[in-house]
Structures are given as structure tokens and as C-alpha cells.
N, C-alpha and C positions, 0 to 999 in steps of 0.2 A: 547594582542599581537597576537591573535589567528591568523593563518592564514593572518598577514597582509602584508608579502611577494608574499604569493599568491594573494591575490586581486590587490597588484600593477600587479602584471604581467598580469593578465585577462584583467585589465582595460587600459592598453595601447594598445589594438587590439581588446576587446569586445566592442559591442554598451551597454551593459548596463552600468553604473554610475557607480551603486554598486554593483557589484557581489555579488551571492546569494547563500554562499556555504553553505551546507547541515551543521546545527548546533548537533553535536554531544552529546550523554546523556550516561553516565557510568551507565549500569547495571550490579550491583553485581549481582553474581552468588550464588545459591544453590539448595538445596535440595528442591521439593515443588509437589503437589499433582497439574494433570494440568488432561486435558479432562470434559468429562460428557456433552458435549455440541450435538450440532446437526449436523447432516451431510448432505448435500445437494448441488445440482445442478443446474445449470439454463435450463430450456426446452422449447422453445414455450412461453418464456415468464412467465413461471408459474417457481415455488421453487418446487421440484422435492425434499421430504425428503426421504431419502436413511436406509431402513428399510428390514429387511428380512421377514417382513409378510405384506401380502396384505390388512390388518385390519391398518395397519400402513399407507402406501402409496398407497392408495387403484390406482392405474395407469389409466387413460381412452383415448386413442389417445394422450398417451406423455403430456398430462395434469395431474393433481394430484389431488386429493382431501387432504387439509391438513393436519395430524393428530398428535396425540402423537407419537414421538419416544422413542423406551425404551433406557436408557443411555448403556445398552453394549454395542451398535453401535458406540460410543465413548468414553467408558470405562475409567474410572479415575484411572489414574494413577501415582506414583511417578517418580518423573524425574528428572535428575541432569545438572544443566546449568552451564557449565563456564561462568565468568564473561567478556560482551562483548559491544560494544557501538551502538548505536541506537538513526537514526535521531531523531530528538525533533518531525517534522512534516512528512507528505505526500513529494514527490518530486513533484515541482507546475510547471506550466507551463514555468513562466520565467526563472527556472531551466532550464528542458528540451531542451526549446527555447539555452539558452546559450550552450548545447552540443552539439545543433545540428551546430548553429555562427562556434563554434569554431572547428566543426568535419567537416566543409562541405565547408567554404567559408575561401579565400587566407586573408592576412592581409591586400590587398588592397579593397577586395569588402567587407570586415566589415569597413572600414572605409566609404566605400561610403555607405554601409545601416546606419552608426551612424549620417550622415550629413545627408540623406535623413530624418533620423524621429526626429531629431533634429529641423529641421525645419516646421515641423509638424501639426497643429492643432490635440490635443488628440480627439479630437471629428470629426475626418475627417476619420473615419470610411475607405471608399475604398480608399483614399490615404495612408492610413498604409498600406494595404491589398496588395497596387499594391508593395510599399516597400519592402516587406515580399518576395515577390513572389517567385525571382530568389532561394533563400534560400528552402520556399515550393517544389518546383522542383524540387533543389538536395537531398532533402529528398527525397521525395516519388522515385525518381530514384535510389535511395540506401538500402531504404525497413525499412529508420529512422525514415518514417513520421509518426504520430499516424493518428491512421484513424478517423478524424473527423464525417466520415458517420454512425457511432456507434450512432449518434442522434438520425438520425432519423429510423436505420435499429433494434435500441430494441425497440423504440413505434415507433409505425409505425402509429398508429392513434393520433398522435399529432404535434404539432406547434412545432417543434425546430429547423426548419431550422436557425432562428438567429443563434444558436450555432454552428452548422456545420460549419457556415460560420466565425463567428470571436471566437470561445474558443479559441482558441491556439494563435493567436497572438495580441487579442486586450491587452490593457494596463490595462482594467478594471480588466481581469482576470488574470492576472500577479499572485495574490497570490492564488489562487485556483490549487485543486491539478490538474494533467493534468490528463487525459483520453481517452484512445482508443489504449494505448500503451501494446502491448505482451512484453510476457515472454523476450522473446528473442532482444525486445528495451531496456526494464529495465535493464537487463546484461548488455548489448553495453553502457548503458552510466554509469553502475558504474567503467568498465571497463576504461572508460573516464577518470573519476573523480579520478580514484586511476593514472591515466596516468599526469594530471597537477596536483597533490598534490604532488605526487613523485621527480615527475620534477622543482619545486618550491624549495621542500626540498632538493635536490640533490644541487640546486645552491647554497641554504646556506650552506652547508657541513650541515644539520638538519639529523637525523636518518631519514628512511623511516617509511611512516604509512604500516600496514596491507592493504591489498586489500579493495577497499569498494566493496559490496559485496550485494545479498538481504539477506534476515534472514530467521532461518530456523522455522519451524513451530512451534519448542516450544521456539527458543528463544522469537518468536514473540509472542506468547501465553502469556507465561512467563513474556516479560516487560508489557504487557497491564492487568494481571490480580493484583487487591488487596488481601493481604496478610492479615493474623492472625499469631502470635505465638501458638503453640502448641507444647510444651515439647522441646522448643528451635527451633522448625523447623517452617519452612512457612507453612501455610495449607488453601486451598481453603476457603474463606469465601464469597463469591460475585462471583454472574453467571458476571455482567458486570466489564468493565473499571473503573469503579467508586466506593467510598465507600457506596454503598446503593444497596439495590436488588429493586426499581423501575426507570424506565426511566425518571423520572418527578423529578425534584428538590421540596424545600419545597412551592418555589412561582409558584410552578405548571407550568413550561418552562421545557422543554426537556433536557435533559443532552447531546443531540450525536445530530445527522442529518440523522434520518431516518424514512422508510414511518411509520407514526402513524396512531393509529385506526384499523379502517378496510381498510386503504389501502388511508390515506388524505396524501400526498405528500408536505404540505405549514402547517402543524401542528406544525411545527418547527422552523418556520417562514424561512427557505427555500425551493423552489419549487425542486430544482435539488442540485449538491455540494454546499458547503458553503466553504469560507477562511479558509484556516488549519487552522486558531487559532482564527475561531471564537467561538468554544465551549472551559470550563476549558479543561487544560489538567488534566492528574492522579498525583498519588504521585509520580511517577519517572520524573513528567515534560515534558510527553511525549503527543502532540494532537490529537485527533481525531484516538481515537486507537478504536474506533467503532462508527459506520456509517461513513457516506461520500462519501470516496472509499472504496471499497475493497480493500486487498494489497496481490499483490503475493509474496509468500516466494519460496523458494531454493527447496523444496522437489514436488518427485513426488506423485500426490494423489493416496491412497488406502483406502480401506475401514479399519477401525478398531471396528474391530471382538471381543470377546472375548481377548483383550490385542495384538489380533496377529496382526503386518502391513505386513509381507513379503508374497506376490501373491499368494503363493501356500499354501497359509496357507486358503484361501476361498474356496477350496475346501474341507478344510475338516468340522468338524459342526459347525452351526449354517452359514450356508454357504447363504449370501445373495442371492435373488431373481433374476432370470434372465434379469427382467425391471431393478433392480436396475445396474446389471452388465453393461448392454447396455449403462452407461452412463460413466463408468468407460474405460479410456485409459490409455495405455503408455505413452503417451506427455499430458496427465492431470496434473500441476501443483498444489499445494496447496495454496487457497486464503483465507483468514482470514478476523476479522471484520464486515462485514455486509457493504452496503450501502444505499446511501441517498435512493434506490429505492428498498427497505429489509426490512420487517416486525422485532420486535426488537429481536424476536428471534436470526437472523444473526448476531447481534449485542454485544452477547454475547460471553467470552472470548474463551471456550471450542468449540465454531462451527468453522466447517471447509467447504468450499465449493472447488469444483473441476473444475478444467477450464483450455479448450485446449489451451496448452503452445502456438502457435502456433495465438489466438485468442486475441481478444479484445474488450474493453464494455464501455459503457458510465457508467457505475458500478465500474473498475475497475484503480487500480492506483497503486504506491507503492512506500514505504519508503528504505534508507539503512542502511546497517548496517556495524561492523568491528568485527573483532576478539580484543582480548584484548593483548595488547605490554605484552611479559615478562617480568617481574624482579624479581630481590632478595629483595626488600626494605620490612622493618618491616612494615611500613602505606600507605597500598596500595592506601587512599583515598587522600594523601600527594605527593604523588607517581610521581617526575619531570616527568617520563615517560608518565606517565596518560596526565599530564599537557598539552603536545605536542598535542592531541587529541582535 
């Protein structure tokens, strides 16, 4: 019965069939050692690892040479997570596409784009395009639009106009996560989504959800990392998403979607993203919680130092290197994960990379999340409250 008041109400004024609401995953909350991973940048195209010695990131014209980081640059730490819910997948295009339907266009021009592509050929390539169009428009006139040129403005010495031209609306990539979308889109449309979920539940007399929301960088940490018990608590056992400390399963196929090798982009048998659920998910049931996309979280990026994150704490020692500072901003968000286009380093749970809120990348995407409903009930995993979710 999830959500099937809301999908009636979508579906009497959306062109999609079936709405494609963000499927929800209860993670419990505790105690758990998180960090030790690596810290980095994107610069000029190159992984910019964020070190306070020049033996480290040795810098040459905003390129890097790559090297070891010592882990105090992301210091393992203990952390304590409320219990909170998190999409199953990435937010995909037809998502997106749906916030923008229903944020941009009256109930009368959704009905004329649903009879436009209704009658269709899926294979008419610029007749969906010209379909689309009016909808493209009042995005990009509102500052909703992802910026498709993210194609071809991170490689620049490659063939992807295709993609510039149909990611975002062809039907092929419907399940693919979407990209080219900032900080400040991803808000806008959780903000969305908590606005017809509410409004859904308001008409059943249902209790309200929690805001959806992004997640913040250890909740995000925290559902994508595998657990060990140790003396009753969680305790880091695996740098990756998965139960194994290699990228490769046992029949030798990759586990995630990202550049392998020395740098083979199709070693995964993807050239660029794959379908949220084309690799297993983890044991919380959650996909593609490394490589793919990146995903932006809630917080602003700093470096961590010696355990310290608060600003003025880099001034005092062990104080990063002035190249590394240079790449550190006030509207630097925190991205997680790694991407399809990210050596598997990135891909590991404890790395954090930093990217202006502001910006966007054929790299980067993201998932949502929620706070968890109060209650008193003794079986929280029982929990009718939970149920709602």
C-alpha cells in the first residue's frame, strides 16, 4: 500500500505511467568507527589527493602526481548515527524529469506533452526532443535544468555529444542516475518531493513524513560501509560497499562502475554510468553506494586533520599545505562514493571528495534521505510508524 495514494494523484496530471517515487531503506542507527579513507578534489581533470606534504601530492601546474595519503588526513573515527532512511538507489533521470513536469508545466501542458509522446515512435529520437522542449526551456529559465554540457566540458577530447544531446530525456536512460545537477538542484527537488508526499498525506488525514532531505556525510558513510561485531559494537571491517576488500568478485566482474586499471573506462562493461541497479546492492539493500555517480551530502567540505573539522582548527598543526588549501571553499559541499570516471580508490567508503556547491559534473548525482519518525513502540523494526515510510 506504499505510497499508492500518491501515485494516483501524480498520475492524473504526470506524463509518466508510473511514478517513480524514491524507494525508502530503514537504517538503524549506532555506534561505528567511520573515516581512514582519502581526500580529494577534481582539478584540470586530474584527482588532486589532499595531503599536507608535498611527498604526498607532489602539485605541478594544478596537476598531481598521485601518491600515498597518510590516513590522519581522514582519521578514523567513532561516530554515533541516529537511526534514519535512505533511498535504495541514485535519483535517475525520470525522477528528476518528473520534478521538473510537475514544478514547471500547468495541468494543461502535461497533458499535451503525455499525448505528444504517447504517440511517439521510442525510436524517434528528435521527435521526443522537440516534445521535451517547451519543459527544457522553463528549466533552464528557472536555473532547474542540469547542465547537459558537463559531457562534453569534463572530457573535452571525447565523442559524447550523443549524451549532451538525449541523457536527460531520452526513454533509454530513464533508469540511469541523472547528472550535471548542483548542490542547490538536489535541494529544490527534495524540497519538491517532501511538498507532494505531504500533500498526498494531508488529503488522507496520513501523519506527515519528515522532510526528504540529502544525507549527511556519515549518515552516508555509515549506510554504504560493511560492519563486523566487535565487543557488541559495529567496527570497520572493509575499505569498500561490499563484503570483500577487492573490487572484483570471485568470477572476476567488478563489483561497482568505475575507471579500472590504469585508467580502462569499459572494464566494467560500462563506458560512462550504468542503471542504478545494475551492480548488487549491500547488505542494507542499498545500490551503487560506490562508483557510478558521486553523491552530494548536506555538509560543507573541510579538511580533516588530526580528528579536527572546524576551519580554524587548520591553522594550527599539522596544518595542510597552501596547494591543498587553494582548493578548499566555503560553498565546497561534501561528495562521497567515487565515480564511473574515479580510480577505485574513490570508491571506497571513508573517501570524501569536495565540490563547489554551486557546480556540476558528468561525475556527480545523488540520492535522498529522511530523519526517522518518533515513537515509543518497544519493536522499532515492527514499528506502524516505520510502516508509513
Amino acid at each position: 500500500m506504499k505510497y499508492l495514494a500518491l501515485l494516483a494523484l501524480l498520475m492524473s496530471t504526470q506524463i509518466i505511467g508510473a511514478q517513480n517515487i524514491p524507494v525508502m531503506k530503514r537504517i538503524e542507527g549506532s555506534t561505528a568507527r567511520m573515516g581512514g579513507g582519502y581526500q580529494f578534489a577534481i582539478k584540470d581533470y586530474y584527482m588532486v589527493l589532499l595531503g599536507d606534504d608535498a611527498q604526498y601530492a607532489a602539485l605541478n601546474k594544478g596537476q598531481t602526481v598521485i601518491g600515498e595519503v597518510p590516513a590522519e588526513n581522514n582519521p578514523t573515527r567513532r561516530v554515533t548515527i541516529a537511526t534514519f532512511h535512505l533511498a535504495e538507489t541514485e535519483v535517475t533521470t525520470q525522477q528528476y524529469r518528473d520534478f521538473l513536469v510537475d514544478s514547471l508545466l500547468s495541468p494543461a501542458e502535461q497533458r499535451t506533452l503525455r499525448a505528444l509522446l504517447k504517440n511517439l515512435d521510442a525510436h524517434s529520437a528528435d521527435k521526443i526532443k522537440k516534445a521535451w522542449q517547451p519543459l527544457l526551456q522553463k528549466a533552464s529559465a528557472t536555473a532547474l535544468l542540469p547542465d547537459t554540457s558537463c559531457w562534453v566540458t569534463d572530457f573535452v577530447f571525447s565523442y559524447n555529444e550523443p549524451l549532451v544531446k538525449n541523457y536527460l530525456w531520452h526513454p533509454a536512460f530513464d533508469q540511469y542516475p541523472v547528472v550535471g545537477v548542483s548542490w542547490d538542484q538536489a535541494q529544490a527537488y527534495c524540497e519538491w518531493l517532501t511538498r507532494i508526499t505531504n500533500k498526498s498525506r494531508a488529503a488522507k488525514n496520513l501523519p506527515l513524513l519528515p522532510a526528504y532531505r540529502l544525507p549527511t556525510e556519515m549518515e552516508w558513510e555509515y549506510a554504504a560501509r560493511e560492519f563486523v561485531e566487535e565487543d557488541g559494537q559495529p567496527e570497520t571491517s572493509f575499505n569498500f560497499p561490499w563484503k570483500s576488500k577487492s573490487v572484483m568478485d570471485d568470477k572476476g566482474q567488478f563489483r561497482a562502475n568505475i575507471k579500472t586499471g590504469h585508467g580502462d573506462y569499459i572494464g566494467d562493461n560500462y563506458e560512462y554510468t550504468a542503471p542504478v541497479k545494475a551492480f548488487a546492492p549491500n547488505s542494507k539493500g542499498l545500490y551503487q553506494m560506490g562508483g557510478n555517480v558521486a553523491e552530494w551530502c548536506l555538509d560543507v567540505f573541510r579538511l580533516n586533520t588530526d580528528g579536527r573539522q572546524a576551519h580554524e582548527d587548520f591553522q594550527q598543526a599539522s596544518r595542510p599545505s597552501e596547494a591543498a588549501m587553494a582548493v578548499i571553499e566555503i560553498e565546497n559541499r561534501v561528495v562521497k562514493g567515487g565515480s564511473w570516471a574515479e580510480m577505485q580508490y574513490a570508491a571506497m567508503s571513508g573517501s570524501r571528495m569536495g565540490w563547489p556547491q554551486q557546480g556540476a559534473g558528468s561525475r556527480i548525482g545523488f540520492r535522498v534521505a529522511q530523519s526517522q519518525i518518533g515513537c515509543e513502540c518497544k519493536n522499532a523494526k515492527k514499528c506502524p510508524h516505520n510502516k508509513e515510510l
